[in-house]
Phi, psi and omega in degrees: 000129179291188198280303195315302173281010145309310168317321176277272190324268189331330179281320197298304196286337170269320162338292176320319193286304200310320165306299164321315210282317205294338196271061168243149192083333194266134149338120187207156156251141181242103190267187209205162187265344168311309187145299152344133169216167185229154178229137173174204174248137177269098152193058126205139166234149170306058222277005163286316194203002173053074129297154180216160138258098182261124169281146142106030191293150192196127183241192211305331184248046142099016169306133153252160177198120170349290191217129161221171190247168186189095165342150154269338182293315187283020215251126180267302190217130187268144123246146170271128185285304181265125175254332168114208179279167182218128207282325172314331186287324186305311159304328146338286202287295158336334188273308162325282201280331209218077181278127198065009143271020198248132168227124175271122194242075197309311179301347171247016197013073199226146166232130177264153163214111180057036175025046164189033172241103189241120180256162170231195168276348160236043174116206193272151158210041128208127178120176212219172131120187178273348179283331183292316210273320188284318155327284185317321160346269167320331165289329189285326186300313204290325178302334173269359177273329179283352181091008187322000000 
């Protein structure tokens, strides 16, 4: 393989994590090759062979259990139910009020503002001040816009 297509197999495969990465914390159903499926919050997986741990789990026949482990050999299919709000658009919107200061940092699902402002999904959570007050504004219009 030449450096370019090393180079490709590599974006791919940190894309591939980043995606992964990204549904932790999230609602997922888990089919399983057995037939079988789970439903729960992903939060933690194996990035060697994805294996997962879900919590708050609840299976087809509507049994809940705390916490389960889940083999990756056993695993067909992940989907996500909840994936929640999506921060680009919030970046977006930040951008408008703040130009050319917003950087969405997707693998850490982070929004920087004037690189000392920090949003999540769940607001400002780190910096002060009235550029901080505004931000959360702008977070709060979008969380009710997104239905949050």
């Amino acid at each position: 393989m030449n450096g370019e297509g090393q180079s490709l197999a590599a974006i791919a495969s940190k894309r591939f994590s980043d995606e992964f990465s990204s549904l932790l914390d999230k609602l997922v159903r888990v089919n399983l090759i057995n037939g079988g499926s789970l439903e729960g919050r992903l939060s933690a997986y194996n990035p060697t062979d994805y294996s997962l741990w879900l919590s708050d789990v609840r299976d087809v026949s509507g049994k809940l259990l705390p916490k389960i482990f889940i083999s990756g050999r056993s695993i067909m299919s992940i989907e996500v139910i909840e994936a929640g709000p999506r921060l680009e658009k919030l970046a977006e919107k930040l951008n408008k009020v703040f130009p050319n200061m917003v950087r969405y940092i997707r693998e850490a699902d982070v929004i920087l503002v004037m690189d000392r402002i920090r949003v999540t999904r769940d607001g400002v959570v780190e910096g002060s001040g009235p550029a901080a007050e505004r931000v959360q504004k702008v977070y709060e219009e979008w969380l009710t816009e997104e239905g949050g």
